[in-house]
Phi, psi and omega in degrees: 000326165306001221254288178359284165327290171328269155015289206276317188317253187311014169255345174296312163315350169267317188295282182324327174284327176282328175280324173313312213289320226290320185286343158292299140001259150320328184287344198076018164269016180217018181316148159279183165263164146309159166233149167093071310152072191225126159252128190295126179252088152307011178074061161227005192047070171117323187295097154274155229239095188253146181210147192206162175253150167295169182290142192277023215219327192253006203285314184249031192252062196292353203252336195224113163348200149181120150248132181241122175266108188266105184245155187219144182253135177254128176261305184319324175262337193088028179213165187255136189242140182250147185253162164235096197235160162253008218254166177223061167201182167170162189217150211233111168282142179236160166280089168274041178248355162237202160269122163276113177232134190257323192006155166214158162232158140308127193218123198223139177214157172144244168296273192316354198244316213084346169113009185253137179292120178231130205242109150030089180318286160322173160189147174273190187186141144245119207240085186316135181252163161288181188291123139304347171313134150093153188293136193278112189109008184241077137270169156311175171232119199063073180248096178226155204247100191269131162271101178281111173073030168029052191219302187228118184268138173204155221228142158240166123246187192231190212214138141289135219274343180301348189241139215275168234258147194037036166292180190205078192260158234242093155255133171246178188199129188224143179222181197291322188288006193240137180281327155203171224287129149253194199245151168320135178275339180211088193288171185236115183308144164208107203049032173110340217251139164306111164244018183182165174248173166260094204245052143311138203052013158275123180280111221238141195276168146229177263342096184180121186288117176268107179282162182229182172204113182240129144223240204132162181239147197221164141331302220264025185110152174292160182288175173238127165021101169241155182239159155234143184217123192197153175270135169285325172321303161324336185254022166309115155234112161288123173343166193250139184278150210242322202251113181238129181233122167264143172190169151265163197217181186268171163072073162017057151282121177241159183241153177217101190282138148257167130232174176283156187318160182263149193145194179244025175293123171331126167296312194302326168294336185288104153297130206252164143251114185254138147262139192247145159243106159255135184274126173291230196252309249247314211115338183258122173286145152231127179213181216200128192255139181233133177241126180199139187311314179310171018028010153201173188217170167222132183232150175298155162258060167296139184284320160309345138271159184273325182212155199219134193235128141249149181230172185212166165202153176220181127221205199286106185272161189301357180290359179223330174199149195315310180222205200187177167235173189259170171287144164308173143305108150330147172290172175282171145269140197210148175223127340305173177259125159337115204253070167319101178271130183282112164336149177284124168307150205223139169284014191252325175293357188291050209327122188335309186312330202256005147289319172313333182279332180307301196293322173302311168328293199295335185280329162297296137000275200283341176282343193257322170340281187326290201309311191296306164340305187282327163276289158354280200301312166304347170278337185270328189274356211268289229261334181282344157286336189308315217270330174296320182307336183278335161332291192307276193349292193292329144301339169273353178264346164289330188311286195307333175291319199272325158321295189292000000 
């Protein structure tokens, strides 16, 4: 009969110990992390597939929420970025030229929590190193990619002087609307050798990440990889503005119109820089940068310079795109305006060649001169044995009639 008491004693002590743990638990002081933590390469160059299963611990806990917090270092900003999803993937760009790194936590809320988010002590993690594939040290160099006037996109790279002689490189390029990577449609040559693609009349999306791939085959073996990853909107260099209008204005004002390039950049994005220059007294420019929305300026006019030039280049402001590149420079504009006069011709001034042609002239002149003289005379010497012979002739045949 003692054993009862015993008995009941410890199964109350089990029960209260399974509601303790159960209540800890619940509280999230044993959540698990996720599991089975794996990251996918679909060939898309950096665009990865990241995917996990939940903790086998929550499988059947079905009454509490499950959130999972995904984090990864973007080596393009240097910083790590965090996701919050209930979905159990997510996908990412990454650099595959550095290390790809990953994690995740179990992040649980609901009943079981009091309604309060409690996240996981833990995380699993995964940490990709790059590809050992390709000759090592041998990538391209400077691979950079211009829009021009958001009409023509063109990719350069620059050549590694490490990489060997009937190497042969390769870009390919992959974005969301393409089911898979195509190949450049048109490279662009530099001594016989690729140095860049043309992707004119190819249509490329923007705000959308476009990967790049450069490799290649060499002797010694494929080249090793190099990725890029970039929104062609960020790469806009607008067109050069060509019509710059100068005038005065009252109170020794100048005023000054432009217009924008012709193309298909938004007018409304172009941000402009004008340099004002002026020339003094002295012979010495000074000059001073004005940044404006606008498309004409009014600048002071001192008469104490002798001459005062502007010029303008614009691009793409941030209201419209993260950056942007500037434009060339407009020729100047100059007030007054500079009158070009063609110098007098000068015998000093006389470019070498046309004396070399002059001296060749006289000298073919004086050979033909020469030539002919010498053919005249030789022809005069020519007819005078003729004549004496006949001379002779015809005396000896009177001789011989008188004889006879």
């Amino acid at each position: 009969m003692a054993s009862k008491p015993s008995l009941t004693h410890q199964a109350t002590l089990m029960l209260l110990f399974l509601t303790w743990r159960g209540g800890i638990y619940c509280n999230g002081f044993t959540v698990d992390p996720p599991e089975n933590l794996v990251i996918l390469d679909p060939g898309h160059f950096g665009h990865l597939e990241i995917t996990w299963t939940p903790p086998a611990s929550l499988i059947n806990r079905a009454e509490c929420p499950k959130l999972y917090q995904l984090e990864y270092f973007n080596a393009y900003k240097g910083s790590w970025t965090v996701i919050r999803t209930s979905r159990r993937s997510y996908s990412a760009q990454f650099d595959l030229m550095k290390d790809v790194r990953v994690r995740v936590y179990t992040l649980l809320n609901g009943p079981c929590t009091n309604n309060t988010m409690i996240k996981s002590t833990n995380y699993t993690e995964v940490v990709q190193k790059p590809s050992s594939t390709g000759v090592a040290g041998i990538t391209v160099k400077d691979f950079v990619c211009v829009f021009h006037n958001m009409e023509k996109m063109v990719c350069n790279w620059g050549r590694n002087p490490k990489i060997p002689a009937n190497s042969q490189q390769n870009l390919y390029f992959w974005h969301r609307e393409l089911e898979q990577a195509e190949e450049c449609p048109k490279y662009i040559l530099s001594g016989g050798v690729r140095s860049g693609c043309d992707f004119t009349g190819k249509a490329l999306p923007d705000f959308t990440d476009i990967n790049f791939c450069i490799n290649g085959s060499s002797p010694q073996g494929p080249l090793k990889p190099t990725y890029a990853s970039l929104q062609i909107q960020n790469h806009v260099k607008p067109g050069t503005a060509e019509k710059l209008h100068l005038q005065t204005g009252p109170d020794t004002r100048l005023e000054v119109q432009w217009e924008r390039p012709v193309g298909s950049v938004p007018g409304q994005c172009l941000e402009w820089e004008v340099e004002y220059s002026q020339e003094g007294p002295d012979g010495k420019m000074t000059s001073q940068q004005i940044f404006t929305e606008e498309m004409n300026l009014t600048l002071p006019l001192n008469d104490d310079y002798r001459r005062s030039c502007v010029r303008v280049r614009s691009k793409l402001h941030k209201y419209c795109v993260n950056k942007g590149l500037w434009s060339e420079w407009s020729h100047p504009a100059c007030h007054p305006e500079m009158k070009e006069v063609a110098p007098e011709p000068q015998w000093d001034m006389v470019p070498v060649y046309v004396y070399i042609a002059t001296a060749i002239i006289a000298i073919l002149v004086l050979s033909l001169c020469v030539g002919t003289v010498l053919k005249v005379r030789r022809s005069r010497q020519e007819k005078k044995p003729d004549s004496l012979l006949t001379t002779l002739f015809a005396r000896n045949s009177v001789l011989t009639v008188g004889e006879a």
